[in-house]
LOVEX-453017 format. One line per 10 residues: number of its first residue (from 1); for each residue y, z negated, x of N, C-alpha, C. Coordinates in nm, 4 decimals. Each point is the difference from the previous one (the first is absolute). Layout:
! residues N
NUM	Y/Z/X/Y/Z/X/Y/Z/X ~ ...
END
This chain:
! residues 230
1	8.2544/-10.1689/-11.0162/-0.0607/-0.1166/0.0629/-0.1308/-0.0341/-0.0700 ~ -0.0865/-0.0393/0.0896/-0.1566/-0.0326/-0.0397/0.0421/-0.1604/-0.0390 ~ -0.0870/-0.0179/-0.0942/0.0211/-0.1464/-0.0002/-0.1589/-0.0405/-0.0537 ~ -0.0367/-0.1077/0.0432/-0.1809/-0.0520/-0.0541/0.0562/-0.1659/-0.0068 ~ -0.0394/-0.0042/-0.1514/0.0802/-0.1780/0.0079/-0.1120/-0.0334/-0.0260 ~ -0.0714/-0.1030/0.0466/-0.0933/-0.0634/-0.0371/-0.1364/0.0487/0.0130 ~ -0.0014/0.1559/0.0621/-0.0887/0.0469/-0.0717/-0.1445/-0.0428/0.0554 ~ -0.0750/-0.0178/-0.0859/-0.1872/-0.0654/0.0823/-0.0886/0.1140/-0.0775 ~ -0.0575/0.0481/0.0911/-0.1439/0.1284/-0.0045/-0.1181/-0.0667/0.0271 ~ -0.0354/-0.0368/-0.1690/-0.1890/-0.0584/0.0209/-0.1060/0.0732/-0.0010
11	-0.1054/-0.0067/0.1049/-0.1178/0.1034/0.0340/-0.1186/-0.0913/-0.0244 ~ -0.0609/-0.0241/-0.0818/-0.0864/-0.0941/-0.0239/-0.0103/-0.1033/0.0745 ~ -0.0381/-0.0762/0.1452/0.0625/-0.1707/-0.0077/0.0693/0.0451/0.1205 ~ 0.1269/0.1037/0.0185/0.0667/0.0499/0.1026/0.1208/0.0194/-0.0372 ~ 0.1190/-0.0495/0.0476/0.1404/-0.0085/-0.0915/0.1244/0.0727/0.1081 ~ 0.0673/0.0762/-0.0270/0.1292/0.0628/0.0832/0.1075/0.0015/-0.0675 ~ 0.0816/-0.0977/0.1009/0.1229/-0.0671/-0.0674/0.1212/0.0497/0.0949 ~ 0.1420/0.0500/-0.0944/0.0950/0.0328/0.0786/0.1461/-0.0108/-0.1127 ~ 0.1073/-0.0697/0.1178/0.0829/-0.0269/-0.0852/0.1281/0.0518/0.0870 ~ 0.0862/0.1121/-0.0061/0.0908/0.0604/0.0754/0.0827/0.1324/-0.0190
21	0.0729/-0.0018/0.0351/0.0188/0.1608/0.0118/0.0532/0.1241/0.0817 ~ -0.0277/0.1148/-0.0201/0.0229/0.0721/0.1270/0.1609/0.0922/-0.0187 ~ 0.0842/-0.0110/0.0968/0.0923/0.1019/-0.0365/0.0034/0.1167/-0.0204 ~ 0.0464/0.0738/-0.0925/0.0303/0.1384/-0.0297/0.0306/0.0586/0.1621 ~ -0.1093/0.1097/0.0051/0.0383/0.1243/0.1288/-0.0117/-0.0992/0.1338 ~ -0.1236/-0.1344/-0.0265/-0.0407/-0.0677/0.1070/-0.1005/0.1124/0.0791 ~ -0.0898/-0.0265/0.1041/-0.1162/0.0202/0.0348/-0.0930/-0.0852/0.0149 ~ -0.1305/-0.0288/-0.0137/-0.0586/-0.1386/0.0158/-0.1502/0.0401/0.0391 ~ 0.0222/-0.0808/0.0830/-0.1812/0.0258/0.0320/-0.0796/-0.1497/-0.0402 ~ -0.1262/0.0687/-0.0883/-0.1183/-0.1161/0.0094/-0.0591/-0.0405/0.0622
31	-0.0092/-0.1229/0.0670/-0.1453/0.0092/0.0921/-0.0510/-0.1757/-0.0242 ~ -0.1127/-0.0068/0.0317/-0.0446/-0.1276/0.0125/-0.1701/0.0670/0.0263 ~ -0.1146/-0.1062/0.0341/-0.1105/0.0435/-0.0146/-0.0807/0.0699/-0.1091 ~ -0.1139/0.0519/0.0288/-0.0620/0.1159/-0.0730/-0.0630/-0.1726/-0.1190 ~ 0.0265/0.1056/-0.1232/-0.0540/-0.1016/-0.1259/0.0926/-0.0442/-0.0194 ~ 0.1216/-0.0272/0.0421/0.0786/-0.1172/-0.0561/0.0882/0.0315/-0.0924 ~ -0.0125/0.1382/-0.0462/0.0845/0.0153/-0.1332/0.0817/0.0833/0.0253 ~ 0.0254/0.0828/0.0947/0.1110/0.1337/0.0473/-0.0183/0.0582/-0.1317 ~ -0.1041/0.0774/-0.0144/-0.0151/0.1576/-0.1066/0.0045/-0.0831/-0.1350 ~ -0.0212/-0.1356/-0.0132/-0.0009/-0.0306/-0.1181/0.1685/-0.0643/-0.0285
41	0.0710/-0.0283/0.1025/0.1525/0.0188/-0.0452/0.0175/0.1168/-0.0797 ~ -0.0225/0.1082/0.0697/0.0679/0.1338/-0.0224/-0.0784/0.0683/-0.1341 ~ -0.1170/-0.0902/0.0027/-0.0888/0.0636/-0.1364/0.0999/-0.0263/-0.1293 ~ 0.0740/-0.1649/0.0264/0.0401/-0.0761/-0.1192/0.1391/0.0626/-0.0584 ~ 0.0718/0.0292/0.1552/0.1296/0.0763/-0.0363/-0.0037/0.1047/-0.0930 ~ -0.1006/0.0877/0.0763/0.0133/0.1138/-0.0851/-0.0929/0.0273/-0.1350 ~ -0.0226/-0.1117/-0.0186/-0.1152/-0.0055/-0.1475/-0.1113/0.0235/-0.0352 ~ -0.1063/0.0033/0.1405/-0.1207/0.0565/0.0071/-0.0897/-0.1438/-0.0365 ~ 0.0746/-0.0855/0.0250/-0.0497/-0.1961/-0.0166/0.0710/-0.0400/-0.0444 ~ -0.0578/-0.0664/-0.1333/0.0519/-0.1430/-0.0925/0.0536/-0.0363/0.0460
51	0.1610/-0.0733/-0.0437/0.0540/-0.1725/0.0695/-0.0371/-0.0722/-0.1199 ~ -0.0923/-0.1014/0.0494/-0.0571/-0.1149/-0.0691/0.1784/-0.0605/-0.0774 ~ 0.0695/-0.0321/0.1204/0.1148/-0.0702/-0.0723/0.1294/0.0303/0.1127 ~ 0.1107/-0.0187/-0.0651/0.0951/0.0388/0.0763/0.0755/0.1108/-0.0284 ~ 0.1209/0.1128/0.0904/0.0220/0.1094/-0.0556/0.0383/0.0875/0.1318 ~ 0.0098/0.1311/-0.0389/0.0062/0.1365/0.0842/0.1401/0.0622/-0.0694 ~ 0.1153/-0.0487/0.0589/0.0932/0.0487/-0.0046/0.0739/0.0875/0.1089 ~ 0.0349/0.1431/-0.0460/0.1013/0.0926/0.0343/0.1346/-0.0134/-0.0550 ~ 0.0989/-0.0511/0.1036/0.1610/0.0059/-0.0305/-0.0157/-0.0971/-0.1198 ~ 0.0365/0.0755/-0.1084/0.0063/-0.1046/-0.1648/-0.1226/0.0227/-0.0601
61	-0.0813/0.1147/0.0306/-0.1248/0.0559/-0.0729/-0.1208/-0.1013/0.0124 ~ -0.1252/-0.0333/-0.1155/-0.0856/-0.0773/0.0355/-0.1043/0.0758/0.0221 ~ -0.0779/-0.0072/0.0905/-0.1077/0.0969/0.0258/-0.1498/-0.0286/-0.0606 ~ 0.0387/-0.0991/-0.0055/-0.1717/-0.1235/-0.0071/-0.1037/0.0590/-0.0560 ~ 0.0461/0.0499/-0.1075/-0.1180/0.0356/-0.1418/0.0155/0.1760/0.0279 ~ 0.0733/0.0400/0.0718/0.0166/0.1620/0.0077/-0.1019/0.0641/0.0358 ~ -0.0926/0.1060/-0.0244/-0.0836/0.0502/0.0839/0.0132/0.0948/0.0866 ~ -0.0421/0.0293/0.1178/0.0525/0.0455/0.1016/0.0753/0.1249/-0.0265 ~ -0.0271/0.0741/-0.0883/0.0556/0.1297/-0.0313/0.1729/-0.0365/-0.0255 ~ 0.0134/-0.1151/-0.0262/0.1124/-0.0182/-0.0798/0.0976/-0.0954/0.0878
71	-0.0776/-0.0177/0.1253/0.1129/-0.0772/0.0945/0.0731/0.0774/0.1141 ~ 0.0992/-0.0376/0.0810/0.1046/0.1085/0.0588/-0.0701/-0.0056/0.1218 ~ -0.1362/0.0426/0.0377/-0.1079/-0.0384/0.1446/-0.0806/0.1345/0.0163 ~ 0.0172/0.0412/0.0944/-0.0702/0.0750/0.1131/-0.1057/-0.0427/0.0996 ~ -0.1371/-0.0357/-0.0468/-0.0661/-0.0185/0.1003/-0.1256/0.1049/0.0491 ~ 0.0257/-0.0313/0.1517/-0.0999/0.0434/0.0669/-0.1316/-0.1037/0.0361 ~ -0.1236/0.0572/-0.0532/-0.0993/-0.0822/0.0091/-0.0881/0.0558/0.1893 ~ -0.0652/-0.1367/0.0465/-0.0889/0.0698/0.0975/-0.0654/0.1280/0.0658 ~ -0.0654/0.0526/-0.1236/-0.0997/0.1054/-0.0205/0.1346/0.1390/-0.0255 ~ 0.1004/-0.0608/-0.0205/0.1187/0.1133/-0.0460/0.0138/0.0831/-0.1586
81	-0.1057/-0.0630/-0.0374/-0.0573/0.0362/-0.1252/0.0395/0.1212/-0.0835 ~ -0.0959/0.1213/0.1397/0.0583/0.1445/-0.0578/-0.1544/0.0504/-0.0892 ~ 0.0155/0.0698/-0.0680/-0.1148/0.0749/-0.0737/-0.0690/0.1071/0.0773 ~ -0.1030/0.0106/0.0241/-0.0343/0.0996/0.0848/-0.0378/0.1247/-0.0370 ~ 0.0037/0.0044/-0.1608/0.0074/0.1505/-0.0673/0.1458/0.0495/0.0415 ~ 0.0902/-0.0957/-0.0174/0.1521/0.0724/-0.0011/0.0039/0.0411/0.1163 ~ 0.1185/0.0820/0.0318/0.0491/0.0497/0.1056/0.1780/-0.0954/0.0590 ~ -0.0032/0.0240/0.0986/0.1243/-0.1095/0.0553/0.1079/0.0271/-0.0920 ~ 0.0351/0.1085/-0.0751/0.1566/0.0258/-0.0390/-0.0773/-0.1002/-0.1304 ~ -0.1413/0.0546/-0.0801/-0.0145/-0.1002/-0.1359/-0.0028/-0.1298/0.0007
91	-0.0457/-0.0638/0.0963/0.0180/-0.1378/0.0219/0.0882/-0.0638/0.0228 ~ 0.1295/0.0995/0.0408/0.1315/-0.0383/0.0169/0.0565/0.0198/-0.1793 ~ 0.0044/0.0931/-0.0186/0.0166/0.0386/-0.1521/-0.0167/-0.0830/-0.0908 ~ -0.1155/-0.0791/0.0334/-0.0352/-0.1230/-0.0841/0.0874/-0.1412/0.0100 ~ 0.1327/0.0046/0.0510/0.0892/-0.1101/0.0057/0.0897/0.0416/-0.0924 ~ 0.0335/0.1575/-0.0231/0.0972/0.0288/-0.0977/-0.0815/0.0355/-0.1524 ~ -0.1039/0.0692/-0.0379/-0.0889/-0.0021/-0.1344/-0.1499/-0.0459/0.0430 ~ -0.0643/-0.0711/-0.0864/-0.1291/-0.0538/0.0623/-0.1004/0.1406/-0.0476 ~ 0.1007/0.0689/-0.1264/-0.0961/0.1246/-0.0467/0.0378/0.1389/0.0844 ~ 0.0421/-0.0540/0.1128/0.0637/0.1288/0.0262/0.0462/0.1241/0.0015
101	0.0689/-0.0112/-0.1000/0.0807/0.1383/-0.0957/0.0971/-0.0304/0.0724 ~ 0.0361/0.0664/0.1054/0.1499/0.0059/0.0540/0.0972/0.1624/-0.0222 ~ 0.0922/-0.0685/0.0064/0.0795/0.1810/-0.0447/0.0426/-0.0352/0.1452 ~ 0.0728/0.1312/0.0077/0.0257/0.0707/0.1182/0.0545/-0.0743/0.0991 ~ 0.1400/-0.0827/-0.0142/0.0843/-0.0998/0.0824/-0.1063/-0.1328/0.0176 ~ -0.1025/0.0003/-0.0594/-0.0812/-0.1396/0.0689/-0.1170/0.0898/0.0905 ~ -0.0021/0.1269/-0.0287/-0.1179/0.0203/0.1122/0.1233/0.0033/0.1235 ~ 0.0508/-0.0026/-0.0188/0.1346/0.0520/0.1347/0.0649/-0.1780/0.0277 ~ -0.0443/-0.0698/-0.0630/0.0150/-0.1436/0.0807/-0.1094/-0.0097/0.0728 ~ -0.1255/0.0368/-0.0803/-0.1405/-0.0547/0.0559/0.0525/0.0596/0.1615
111	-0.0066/0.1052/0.0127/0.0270/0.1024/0.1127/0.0963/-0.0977/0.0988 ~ 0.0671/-0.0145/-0.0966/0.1694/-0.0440/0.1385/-0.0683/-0.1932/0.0631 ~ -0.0730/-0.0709/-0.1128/-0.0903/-0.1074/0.0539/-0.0835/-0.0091/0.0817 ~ -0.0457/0.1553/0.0089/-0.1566/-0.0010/0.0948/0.0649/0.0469/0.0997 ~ 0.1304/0.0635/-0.0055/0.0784/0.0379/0.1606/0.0866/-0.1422/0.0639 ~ 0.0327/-0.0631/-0.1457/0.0647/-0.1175/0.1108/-0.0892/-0.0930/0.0678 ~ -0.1080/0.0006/-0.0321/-0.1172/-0.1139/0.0970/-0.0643/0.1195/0.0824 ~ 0.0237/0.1212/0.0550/-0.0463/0.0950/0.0685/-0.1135/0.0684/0.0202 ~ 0.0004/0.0118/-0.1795/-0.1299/0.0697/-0.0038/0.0349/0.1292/-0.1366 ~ 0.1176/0.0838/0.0913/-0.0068/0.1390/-0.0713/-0.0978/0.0864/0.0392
121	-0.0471/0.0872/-0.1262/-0.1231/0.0688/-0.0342/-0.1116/-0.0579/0.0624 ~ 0.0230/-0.1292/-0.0558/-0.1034/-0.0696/0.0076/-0.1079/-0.0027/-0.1670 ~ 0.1227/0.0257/-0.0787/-0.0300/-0.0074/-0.1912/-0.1189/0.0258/-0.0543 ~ -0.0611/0.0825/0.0514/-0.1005/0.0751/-0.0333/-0.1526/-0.0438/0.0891 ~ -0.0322/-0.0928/0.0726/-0.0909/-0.1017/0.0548/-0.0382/-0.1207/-0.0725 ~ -0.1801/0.0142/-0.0157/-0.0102/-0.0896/-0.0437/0.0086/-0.1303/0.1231 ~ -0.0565/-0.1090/-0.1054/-0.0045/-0.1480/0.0996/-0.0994/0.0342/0.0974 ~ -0.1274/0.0580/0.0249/-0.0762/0.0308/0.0625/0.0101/0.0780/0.1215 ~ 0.1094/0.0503/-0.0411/0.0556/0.0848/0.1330/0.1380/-0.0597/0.0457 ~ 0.0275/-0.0907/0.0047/0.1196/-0.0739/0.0474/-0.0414/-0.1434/0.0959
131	0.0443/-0.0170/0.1237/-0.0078/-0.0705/0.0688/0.0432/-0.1606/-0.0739 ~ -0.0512/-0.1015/0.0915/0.0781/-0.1534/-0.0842/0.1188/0.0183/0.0089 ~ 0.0513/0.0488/0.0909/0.1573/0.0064/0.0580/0.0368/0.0429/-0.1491 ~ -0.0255/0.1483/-0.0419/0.0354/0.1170/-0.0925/0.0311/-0.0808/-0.1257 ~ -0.1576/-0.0975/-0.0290/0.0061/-0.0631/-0.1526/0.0925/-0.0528/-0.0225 ~ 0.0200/-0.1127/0.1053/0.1377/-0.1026/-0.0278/0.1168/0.0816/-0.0251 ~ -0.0042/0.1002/0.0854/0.1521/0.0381/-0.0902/0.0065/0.0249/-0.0911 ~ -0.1418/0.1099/-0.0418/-0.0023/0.0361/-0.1575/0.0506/-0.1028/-0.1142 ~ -0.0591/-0.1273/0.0490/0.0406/-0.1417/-0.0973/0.1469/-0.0606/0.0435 ~ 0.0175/0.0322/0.1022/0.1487/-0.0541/0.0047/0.0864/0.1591/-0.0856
141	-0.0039/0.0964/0.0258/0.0820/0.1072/-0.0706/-0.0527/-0.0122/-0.1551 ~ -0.0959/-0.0732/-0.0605/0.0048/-0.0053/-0.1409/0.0769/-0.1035/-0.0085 ~ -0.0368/-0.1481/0.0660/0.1287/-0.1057/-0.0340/0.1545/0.0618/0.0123 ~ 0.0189/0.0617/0.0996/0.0831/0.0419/0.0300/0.0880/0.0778/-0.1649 ~ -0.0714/0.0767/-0.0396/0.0219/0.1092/-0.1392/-0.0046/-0.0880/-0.0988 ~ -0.0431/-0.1193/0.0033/-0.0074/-0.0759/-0.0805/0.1828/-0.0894/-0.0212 ~ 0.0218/-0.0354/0.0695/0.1337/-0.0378/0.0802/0.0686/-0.1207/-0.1028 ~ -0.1518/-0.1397/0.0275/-0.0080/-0.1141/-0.0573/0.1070/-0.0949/0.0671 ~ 0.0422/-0.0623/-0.0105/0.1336/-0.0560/0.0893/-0.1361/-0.1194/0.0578 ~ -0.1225/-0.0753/-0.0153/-0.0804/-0.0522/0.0692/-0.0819/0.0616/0.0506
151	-0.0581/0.0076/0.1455/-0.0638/0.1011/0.0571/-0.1515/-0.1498/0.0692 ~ -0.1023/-0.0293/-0.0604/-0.0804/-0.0435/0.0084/-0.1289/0.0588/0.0984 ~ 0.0190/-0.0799/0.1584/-0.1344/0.1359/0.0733/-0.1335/-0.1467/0.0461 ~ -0.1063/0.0275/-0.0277/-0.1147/-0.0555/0.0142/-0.0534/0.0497/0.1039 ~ 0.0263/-0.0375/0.1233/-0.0551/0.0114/0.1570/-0.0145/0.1572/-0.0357 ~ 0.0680/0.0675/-0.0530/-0.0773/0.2162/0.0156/-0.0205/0.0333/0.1180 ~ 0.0704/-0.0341/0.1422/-0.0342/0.0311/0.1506/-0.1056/-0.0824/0.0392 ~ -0.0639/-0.0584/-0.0434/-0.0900/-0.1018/0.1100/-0.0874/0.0939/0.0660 ~ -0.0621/0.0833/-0.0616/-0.1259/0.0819/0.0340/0.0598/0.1264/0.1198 ~ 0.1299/0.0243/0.0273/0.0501/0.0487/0.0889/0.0212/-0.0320/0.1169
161	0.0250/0.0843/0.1154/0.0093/-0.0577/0.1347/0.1316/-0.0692/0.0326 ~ 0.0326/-0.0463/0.0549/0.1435/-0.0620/0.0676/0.1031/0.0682/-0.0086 ~ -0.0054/0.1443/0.0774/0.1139/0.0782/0.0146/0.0293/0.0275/-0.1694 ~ -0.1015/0.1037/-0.0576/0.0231/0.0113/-0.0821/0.0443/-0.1150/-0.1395 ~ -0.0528/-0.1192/-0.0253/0.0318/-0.0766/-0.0532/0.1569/-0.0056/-0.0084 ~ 0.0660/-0.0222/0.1555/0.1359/0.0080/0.0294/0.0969/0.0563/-0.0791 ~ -0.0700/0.1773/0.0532/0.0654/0.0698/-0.0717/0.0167/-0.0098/-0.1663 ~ -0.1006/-0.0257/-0.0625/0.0181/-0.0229/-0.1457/0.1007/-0.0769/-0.0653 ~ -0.0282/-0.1412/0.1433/0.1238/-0.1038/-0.1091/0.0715/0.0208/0.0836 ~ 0.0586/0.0842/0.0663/0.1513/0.0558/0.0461/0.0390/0.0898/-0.1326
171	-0.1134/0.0285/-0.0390/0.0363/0.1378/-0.1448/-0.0025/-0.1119/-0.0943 ~ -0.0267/-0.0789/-0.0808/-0.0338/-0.1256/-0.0747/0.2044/-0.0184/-0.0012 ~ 0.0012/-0.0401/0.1183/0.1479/-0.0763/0.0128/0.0608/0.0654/-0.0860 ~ 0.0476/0.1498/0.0908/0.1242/0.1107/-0.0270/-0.0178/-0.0050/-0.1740 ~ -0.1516/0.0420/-0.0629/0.0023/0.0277/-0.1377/0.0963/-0.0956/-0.0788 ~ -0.0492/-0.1672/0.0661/0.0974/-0.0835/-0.0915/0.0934/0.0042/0.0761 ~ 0.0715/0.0144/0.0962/0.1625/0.0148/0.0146/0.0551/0.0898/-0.0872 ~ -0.0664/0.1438/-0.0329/0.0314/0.0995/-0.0887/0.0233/-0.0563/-0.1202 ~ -0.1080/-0.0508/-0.0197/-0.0281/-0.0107/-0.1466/0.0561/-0.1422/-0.0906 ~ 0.0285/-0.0938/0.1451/0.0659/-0.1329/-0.0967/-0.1004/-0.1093/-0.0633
181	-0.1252/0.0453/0.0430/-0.1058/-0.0244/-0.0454/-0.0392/-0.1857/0.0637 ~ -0.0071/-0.0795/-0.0364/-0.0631/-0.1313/-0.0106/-0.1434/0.0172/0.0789 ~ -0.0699/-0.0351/0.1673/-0.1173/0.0177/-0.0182/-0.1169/-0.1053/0.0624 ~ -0.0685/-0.0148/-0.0688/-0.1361/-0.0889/0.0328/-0.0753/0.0580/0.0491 ~ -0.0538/-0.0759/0.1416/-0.1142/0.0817/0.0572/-0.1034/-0.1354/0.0659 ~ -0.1332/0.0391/-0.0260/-0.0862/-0.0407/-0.0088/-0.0771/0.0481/0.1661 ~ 0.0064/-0.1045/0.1123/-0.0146/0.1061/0.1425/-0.0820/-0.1560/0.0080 ~ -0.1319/0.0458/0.1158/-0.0636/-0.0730/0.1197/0.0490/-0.0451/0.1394 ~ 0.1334/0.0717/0.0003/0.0096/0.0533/0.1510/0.1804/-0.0881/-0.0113 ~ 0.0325/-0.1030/0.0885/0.1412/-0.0458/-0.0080/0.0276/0.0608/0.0483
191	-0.0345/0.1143/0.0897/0.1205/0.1150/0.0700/0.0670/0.0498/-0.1279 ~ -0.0844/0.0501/-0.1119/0.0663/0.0771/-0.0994/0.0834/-0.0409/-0.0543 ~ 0.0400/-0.1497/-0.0086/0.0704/-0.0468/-0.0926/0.1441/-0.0439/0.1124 ~ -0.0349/-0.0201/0.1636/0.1366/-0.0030/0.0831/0.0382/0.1285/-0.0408 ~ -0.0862/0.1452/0.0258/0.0813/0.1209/-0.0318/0.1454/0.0256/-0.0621 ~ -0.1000/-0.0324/-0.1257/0.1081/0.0264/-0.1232/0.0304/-0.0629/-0.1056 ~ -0.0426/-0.1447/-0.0346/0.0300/-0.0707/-0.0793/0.0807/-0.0919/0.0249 ~ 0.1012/-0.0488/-0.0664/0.0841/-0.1335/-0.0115/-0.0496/-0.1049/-0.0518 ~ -0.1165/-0.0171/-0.0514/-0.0179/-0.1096/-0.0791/-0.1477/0.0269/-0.0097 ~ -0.0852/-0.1270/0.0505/-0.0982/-0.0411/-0.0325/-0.0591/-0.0900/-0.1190
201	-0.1092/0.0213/-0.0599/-0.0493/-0.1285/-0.0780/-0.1242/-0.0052/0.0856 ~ -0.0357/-0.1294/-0.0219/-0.1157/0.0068/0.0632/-0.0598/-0.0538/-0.1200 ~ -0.1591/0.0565/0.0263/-0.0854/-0.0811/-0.1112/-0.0784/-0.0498/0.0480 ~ -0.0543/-0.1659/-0.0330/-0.0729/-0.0193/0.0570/-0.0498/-0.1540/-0.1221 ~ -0.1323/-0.0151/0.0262/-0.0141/-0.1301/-0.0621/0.0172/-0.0014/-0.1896 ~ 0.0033/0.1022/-0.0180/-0.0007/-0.0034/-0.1562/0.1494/0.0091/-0.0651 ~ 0.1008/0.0504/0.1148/0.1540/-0.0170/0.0175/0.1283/0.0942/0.0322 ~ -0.0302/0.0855/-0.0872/0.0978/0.1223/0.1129/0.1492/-0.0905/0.0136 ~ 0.0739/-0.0019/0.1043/0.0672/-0.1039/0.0328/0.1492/0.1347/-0.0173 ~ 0.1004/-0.0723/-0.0369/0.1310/0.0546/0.0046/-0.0091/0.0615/0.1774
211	0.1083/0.1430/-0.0784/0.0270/0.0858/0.0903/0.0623/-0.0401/0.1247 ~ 0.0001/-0.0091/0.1546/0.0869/-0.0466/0.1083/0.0198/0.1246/0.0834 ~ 0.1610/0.0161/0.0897/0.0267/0.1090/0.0693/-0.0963/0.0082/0.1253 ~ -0.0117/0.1046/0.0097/-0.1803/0.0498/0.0883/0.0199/-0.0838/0.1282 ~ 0.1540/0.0070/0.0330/-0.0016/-0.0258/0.1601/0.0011/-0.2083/0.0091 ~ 0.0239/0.0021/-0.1035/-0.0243/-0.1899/-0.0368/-0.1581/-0.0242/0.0030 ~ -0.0295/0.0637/-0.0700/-0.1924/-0.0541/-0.0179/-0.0799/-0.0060/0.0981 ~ 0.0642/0.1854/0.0934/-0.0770/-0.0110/0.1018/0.0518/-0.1090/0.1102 ~ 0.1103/-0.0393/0.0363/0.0252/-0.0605/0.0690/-0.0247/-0.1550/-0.0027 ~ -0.0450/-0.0384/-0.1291/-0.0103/-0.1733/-0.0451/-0.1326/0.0721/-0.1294
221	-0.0530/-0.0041/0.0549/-0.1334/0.0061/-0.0930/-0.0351/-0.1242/-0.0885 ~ -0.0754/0.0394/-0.1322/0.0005/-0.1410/-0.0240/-0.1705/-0.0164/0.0256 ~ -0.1012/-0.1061/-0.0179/-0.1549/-0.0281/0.0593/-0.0615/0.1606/-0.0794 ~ 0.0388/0.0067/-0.0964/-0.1068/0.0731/-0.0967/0.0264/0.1840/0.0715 ~ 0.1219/0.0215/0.0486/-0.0173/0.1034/0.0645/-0.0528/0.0244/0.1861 ~ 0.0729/-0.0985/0.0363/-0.0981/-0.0862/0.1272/-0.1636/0.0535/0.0221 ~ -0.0166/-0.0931/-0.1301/-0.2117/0.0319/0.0075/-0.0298/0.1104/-0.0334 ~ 0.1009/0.0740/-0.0790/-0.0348/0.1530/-0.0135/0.0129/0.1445/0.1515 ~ 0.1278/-0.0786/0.0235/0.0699/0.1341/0.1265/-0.1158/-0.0626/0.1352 ~ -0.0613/-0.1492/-0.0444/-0.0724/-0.0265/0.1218/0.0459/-0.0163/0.1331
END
């Protein structure tokens, strides 16, 4: 279980405050308007941003002061944040050694990761030669190899078309049904979050607001998602 007690994220005279928590092997989608603090939730969770005050608790674990290397989080950033010297199997590789010295049974995960998001003999492609579709998986099959029980995604489909978008967080889901995995997702689009999420936060106003079941929010909105869904 995620838990954020208290926690407030100060950005010079800009403050993000959240006090709640998410269930173990939930799904949750983010949404509220652009600026209002989505990527900077997910920055704080996973330790990329200070909490001014407050705490970042996992189960009994305190996260607060941890640096990201050292918390139980898998995130996928926007950009998918692959290297474009590496090739798809190394960028995957890089969830299990960052120096990538792998012996034999981790090149043979890398392999069995880049086939479960459906991109066998794909390994050997760089980012340059891989479609948007292609990247995201590359970054979901490193989270994936990574196999963080929090799975943290920062809008990674926006820049994709519809269909395809679909398809991704139809693949998004299954990974955490597999995997047991806790996940936050950071989407523009409330279709994405009827899809496949149970639980919304919305952020809005300097406030990421406790989690509500998707089919409640959408149905009784409260003003701040209102002026957003328009």
């Amino acid at each position: 279980m995620l838990t954020l007690e208290k926690m407030l994220v100060a950005l010079e005279d800009w403050t993000l405050s959240a006090d709640f928590t998410v269930p173990t092997g939930a799904k949750v989608a983010v949404l509220g308007p652009s600026g209002a603090g989505k990527s900077t939730l997910l920055a704080a969770i996973a330790g990329f941003l200070p909490v001014a005050s407050g705490r970042v608790m996992w189960n009994a674990a305190e996260l607060t002061a941890a640096p990201p290397a050292a918390r139980p989080v898998s995130m996928i950033f926007q950009d998918n944040n692959l290297f474009p010297h590496l090739t798809a199997a190394q960028n995957v590789g890089l969830g299990l050694r960052p120096d990538l010295r792998l012996d034999a049974d981790q090149h043979k995960a890398v392999d069995k990761a880049l086939a479960r998001v459906g991109l066998a003999g794909f390994g050997p492609r760089k980012p340059g030669r891989l479609s948007g579709g292609q990247a995201a998986r590359v970054a979901l099959a490193r989270a994936l190899l990574r196999n963080q029980p929090l799975m943290l995604l920062d809008e990674p489909f926006g820049a994709l078309g519809p269909a395809l978008r679909t398809e991704m967080l139809d693949l998004v889901a299954d990974l955490a049904d597999e995997t047991g995995a806790t996940l936050m997702m950071v989407s523009h689009e409330p279709d994405d979050a009827k899809s496949i999420a149970d639980l919304v936060i919305l952020v809005a106003e300097g406030i990421a607001y406790p989690p509500v079941p998707t089919a409640e929010i959408f149905a009784n909105p409260p003003k701040a998602l209102s002026d957003y869904l328009g």
